[in-house]
TORSE-598889 format. One record per residue: x, y, z of N, C-alpha, C, O in turn; residue number from 0. Coordinates in steps of 0.05 Angstrom, whole numbers, plus 5000, padded with zeros to 4 digits. Example, Ala and Ser with C-alpha at 12.3 -4.5 7.8 and 13.67 -1.06 7.14 Angstrom:
<rs>
+------+------+------+-------+-------+-------+------+------+------+------+------+------+------+
: n.px : n.py : n.pz : ca.px : ca.py : ca.pz : c.px : c.py : c.pz : o.px : o.py : o.pz : resi :
+------+------+------+-------+-------+-------+------+------+------+------+------+------+------+
: 5264 : 4886 : 5156 :  5246 :  4910 :  5156 : 5264 : 4934 : 5156 : 5285 : 4934 : 5169 :    0 :
: 5257 : 4955 : 5142 :  5273 :  4979 :  5143 : 5258 : 5001 : 5157 : 5268 : 5023 : 5161 :    1 :
+------+------+------+-------+-------+-------+------+------+------+------+------+------+------+
</rs>
This chain:
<rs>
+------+------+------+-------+-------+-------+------+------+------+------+------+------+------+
: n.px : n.py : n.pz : ca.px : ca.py : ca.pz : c.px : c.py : c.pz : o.px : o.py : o.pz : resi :
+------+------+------+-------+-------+-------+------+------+------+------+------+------+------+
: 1720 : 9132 : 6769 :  1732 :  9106 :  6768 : 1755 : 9105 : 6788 : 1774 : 9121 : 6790 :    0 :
: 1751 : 9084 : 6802 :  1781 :  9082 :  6826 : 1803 : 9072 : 6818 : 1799 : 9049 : 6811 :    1 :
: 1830 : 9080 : 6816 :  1853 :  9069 :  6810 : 1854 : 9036 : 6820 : 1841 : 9031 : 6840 :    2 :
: 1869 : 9014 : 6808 :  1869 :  9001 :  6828 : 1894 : 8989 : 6849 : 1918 : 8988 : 6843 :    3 :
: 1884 : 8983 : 6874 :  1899 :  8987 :  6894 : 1909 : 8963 : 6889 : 1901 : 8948 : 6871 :    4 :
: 1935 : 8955 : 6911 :  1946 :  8928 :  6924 : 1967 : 8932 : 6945 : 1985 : 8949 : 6947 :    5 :
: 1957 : 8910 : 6964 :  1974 :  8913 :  6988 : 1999 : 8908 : 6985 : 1999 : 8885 : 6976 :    6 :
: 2019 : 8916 : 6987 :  2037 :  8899 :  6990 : 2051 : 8885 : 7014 : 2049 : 8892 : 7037 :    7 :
: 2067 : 8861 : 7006 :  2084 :  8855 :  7018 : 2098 : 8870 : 7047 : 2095 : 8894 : 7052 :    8 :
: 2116 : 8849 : 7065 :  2134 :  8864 :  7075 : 2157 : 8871 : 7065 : 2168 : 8893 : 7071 :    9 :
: 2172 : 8847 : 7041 :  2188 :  8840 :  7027 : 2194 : 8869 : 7001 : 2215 : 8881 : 6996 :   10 :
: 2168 : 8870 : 6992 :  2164 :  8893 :  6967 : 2157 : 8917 : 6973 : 2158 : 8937 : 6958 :   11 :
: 2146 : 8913 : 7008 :  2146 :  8946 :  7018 : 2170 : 8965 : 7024 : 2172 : 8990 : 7023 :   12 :
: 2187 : 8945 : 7031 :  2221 :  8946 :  7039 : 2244 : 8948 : 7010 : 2264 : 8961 : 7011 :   13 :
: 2237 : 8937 : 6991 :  2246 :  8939 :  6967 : 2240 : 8967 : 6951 : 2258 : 8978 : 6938 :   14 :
: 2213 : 8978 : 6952 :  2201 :  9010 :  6942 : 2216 : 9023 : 6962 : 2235 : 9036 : 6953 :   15 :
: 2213 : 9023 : 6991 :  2227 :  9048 :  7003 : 2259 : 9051 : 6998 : 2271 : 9072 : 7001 :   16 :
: 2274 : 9020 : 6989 :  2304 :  9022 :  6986 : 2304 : 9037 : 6957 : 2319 : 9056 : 6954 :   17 :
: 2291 : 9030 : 6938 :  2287 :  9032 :  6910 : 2294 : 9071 : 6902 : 2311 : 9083 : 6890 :   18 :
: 2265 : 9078 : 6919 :  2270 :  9102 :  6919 : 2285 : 9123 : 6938 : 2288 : 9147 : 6937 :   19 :
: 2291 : 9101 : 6955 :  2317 :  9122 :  6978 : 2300 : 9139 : 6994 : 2305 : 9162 : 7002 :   20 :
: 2274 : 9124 : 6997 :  2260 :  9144 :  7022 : 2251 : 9128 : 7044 : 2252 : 9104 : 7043 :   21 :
: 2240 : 9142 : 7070 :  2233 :  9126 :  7092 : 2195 : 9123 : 7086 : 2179 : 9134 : 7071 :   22 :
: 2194 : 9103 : 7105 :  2158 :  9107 :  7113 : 2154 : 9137 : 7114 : 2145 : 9149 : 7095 :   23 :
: 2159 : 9147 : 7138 :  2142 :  9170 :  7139 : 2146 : 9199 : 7112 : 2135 : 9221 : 7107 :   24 :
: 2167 : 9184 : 7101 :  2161 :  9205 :  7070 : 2137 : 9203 : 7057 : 2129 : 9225 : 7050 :   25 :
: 2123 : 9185 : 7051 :  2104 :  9172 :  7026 : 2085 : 9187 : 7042 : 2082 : 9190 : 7067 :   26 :
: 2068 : 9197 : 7013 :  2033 :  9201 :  7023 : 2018 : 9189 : 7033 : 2024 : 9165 : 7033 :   27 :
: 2004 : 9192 : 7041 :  1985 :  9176 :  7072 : 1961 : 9175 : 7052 : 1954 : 9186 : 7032 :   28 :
: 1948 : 9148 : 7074 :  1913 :  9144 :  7063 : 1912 : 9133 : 7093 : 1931 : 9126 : 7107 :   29 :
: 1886 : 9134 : 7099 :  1873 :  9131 :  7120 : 1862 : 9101 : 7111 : 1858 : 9092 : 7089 :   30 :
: 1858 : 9085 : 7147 :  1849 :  9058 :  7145 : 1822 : 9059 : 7135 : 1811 : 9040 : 7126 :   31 :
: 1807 : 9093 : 7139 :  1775 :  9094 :  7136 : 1779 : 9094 : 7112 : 1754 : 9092 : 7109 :   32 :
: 1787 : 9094 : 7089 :  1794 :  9103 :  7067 : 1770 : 9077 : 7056 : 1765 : 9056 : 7069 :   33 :
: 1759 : 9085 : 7030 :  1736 :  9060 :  7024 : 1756 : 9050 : 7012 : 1754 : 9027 : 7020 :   34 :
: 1777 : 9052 : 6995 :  1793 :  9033 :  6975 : 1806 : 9015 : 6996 : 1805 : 8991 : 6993 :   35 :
: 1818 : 9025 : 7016 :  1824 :  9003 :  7044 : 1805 : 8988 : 7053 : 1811 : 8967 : 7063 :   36 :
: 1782 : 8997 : 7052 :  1751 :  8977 :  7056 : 1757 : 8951 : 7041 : 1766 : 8929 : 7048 :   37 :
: 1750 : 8958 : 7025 :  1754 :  8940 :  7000 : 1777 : 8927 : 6999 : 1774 : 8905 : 6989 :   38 :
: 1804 : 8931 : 7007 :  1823 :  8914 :  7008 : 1825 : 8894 : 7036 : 1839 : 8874 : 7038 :   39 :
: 1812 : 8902 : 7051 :  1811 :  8897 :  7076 : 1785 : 8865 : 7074 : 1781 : 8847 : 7090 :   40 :
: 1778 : 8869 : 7058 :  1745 :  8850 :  7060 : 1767 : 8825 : 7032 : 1757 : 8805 : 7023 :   41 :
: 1787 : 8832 : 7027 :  1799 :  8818 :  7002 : 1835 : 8804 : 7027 : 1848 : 8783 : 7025 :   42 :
: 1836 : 8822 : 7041 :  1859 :  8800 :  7052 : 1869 : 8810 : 7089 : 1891 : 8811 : 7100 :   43 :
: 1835 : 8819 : 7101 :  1836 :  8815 :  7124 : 1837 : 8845 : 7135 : 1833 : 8864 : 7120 :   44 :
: 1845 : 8847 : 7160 :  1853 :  8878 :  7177 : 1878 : 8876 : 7165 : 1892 : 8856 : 7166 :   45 :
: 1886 : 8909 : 7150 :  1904 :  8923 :  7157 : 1916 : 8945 : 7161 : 1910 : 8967 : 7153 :   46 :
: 1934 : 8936 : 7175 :  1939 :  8946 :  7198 : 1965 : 8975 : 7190 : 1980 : 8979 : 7170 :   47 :
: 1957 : 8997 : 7223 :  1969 :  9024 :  7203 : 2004 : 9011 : 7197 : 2013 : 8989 : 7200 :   48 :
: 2013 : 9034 : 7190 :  2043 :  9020 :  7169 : 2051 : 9012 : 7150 : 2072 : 9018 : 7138 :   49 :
: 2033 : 8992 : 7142 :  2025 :  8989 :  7121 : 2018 : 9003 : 7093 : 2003 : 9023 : 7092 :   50 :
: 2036 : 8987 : 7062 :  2043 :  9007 :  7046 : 2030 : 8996 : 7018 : 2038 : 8975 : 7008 :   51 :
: 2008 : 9012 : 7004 :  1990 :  9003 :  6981 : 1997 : 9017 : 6959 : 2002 : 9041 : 6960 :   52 :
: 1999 : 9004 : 6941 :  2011 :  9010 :  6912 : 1982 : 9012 : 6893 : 1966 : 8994 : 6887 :   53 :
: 1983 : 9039 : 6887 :  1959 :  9050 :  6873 : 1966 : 9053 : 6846 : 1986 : 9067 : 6842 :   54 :
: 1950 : 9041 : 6820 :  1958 :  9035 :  6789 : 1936 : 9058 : 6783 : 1912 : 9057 : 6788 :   55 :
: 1954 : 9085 : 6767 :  1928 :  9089 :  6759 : 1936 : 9086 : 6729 : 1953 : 9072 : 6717 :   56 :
: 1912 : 9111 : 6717 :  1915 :  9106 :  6682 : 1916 : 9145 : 6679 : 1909 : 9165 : 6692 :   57 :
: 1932 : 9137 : 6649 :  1939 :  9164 :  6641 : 1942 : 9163 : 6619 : 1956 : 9145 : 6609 :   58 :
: 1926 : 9189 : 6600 :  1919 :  9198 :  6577 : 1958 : 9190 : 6564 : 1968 : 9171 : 6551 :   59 :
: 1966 : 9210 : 6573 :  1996 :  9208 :  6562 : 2011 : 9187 : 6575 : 2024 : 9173 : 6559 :   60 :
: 2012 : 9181 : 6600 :  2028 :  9155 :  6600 : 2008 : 9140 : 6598 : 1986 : 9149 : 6602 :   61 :
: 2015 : 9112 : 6592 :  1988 :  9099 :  6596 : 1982 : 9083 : 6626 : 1963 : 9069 : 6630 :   62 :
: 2006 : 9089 : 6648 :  1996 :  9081 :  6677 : 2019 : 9090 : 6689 : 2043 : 9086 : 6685 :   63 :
: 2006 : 9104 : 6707 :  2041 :  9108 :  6731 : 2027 : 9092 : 6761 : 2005 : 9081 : 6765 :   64 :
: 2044 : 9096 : 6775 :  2046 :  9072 :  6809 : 2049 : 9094 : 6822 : 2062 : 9110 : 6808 :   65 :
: 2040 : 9106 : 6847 :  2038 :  9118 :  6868 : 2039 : 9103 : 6887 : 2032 : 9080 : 6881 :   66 :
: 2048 : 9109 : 6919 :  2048 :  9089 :  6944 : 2041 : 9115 : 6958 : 2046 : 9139 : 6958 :   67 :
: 2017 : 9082 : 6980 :  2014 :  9103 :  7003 : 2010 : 9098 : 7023 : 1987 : 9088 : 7024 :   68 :
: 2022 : 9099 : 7049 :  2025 :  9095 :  7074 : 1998 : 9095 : 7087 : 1983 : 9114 : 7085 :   69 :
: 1990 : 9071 : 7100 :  1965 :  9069 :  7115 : 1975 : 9084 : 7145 : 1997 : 9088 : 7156 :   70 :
: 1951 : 9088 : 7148 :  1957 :  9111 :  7172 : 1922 : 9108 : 7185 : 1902 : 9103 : 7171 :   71 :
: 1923 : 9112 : 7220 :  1895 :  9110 :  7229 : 1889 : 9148 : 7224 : 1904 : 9167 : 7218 :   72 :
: 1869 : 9145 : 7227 :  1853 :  9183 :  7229 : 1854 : 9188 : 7250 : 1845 : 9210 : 7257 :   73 :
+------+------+------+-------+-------+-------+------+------+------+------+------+------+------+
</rs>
């Protein structure tokens, strides 16, 4: 089952990196080949690397944590 993704903002991509006191190139990377970027991509166009996706997943003990991840080309 795939977590689910969302693009964000420039506004809320800039708000997470102040939030947690880190830069772009801190956050884990996903590739544009990435199929969950497929799929976001066919839902609100090309995008483009730099670009920062907020991944929901689910968890036994928590019941959801947020991960971010820096689009990046291969």
């Amino acid at each position: 089952m795939v977590p689910e993704h969302h693009l964000l903002g420039d506004e809320e991509a800039q708000k997470v990196l102040e939030d947690h006191k880190i830069t772009m190139d801190q956050l884990p990377k996903i590739h544009r080949s990435d199929a969950a970027i497929k799929v976001l991509e066919n839902i609100h166009g090309p995008i483009d690397e730099g670009r920062i996706v907020k991944i929901v997943r689910k968890s036994e003990t928590a019941e959801s944590f947020v991960v971010y991840r820096l689009v990046i080309r291969r």
